[in-house]
N, C-alpha and C positions, 0 to 999 in steps of 0.2 A: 485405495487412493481415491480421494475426492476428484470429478470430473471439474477443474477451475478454469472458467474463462475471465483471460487476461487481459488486462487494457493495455497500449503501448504505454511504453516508461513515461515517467516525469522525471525531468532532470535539472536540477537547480544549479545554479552556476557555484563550482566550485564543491560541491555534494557529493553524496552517493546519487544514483536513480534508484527510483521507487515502482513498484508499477501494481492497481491495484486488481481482483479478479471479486467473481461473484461465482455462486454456485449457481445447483439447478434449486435449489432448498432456498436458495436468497443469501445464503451467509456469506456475508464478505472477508475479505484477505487482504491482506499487505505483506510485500515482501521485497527486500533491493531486489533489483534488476539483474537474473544471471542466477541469485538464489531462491528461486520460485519455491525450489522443498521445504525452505525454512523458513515459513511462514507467520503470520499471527493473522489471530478470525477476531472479528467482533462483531459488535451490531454495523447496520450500516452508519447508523448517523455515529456512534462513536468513532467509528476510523473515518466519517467524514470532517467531525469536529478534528481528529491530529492532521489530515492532510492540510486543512484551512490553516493552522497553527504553524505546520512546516513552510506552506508558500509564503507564509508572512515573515516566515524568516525566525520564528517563535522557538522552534525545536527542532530546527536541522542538525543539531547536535546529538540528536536521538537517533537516527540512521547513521 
């Protein structure tokens, strides 16, 4: 099991929360809030580009 450290949730009004981590490796995570196990990794700037897309209101349908 990957050691991931977690950032507090984001939570959009009306959403799931999201909350995202980084490794010791640098590899980043997303995962809702509560299910940390089931996660997805990407680079950073790709799950920075869906989080930008979520706050905008772009893809909250995705969570």
């Amino acid at each position: 099991m990957r050691d991931i450290r977690w950032e507090e949730p984001f939570c959009a009004e009306g959403s799931a929360c999201f909350r995202l981590g980084i490794d010791e490796e640098g590899n980043a995570y997303i995962a809702v809030a509560g299910a940390e196990h089931a996660y997805v990794t990407d680079t950073r700037e790709a799950l920075r580009t869906l989080i930008r897309e979520i706050k905008a209101g772009k893809a909250d349908h995705l969570l």
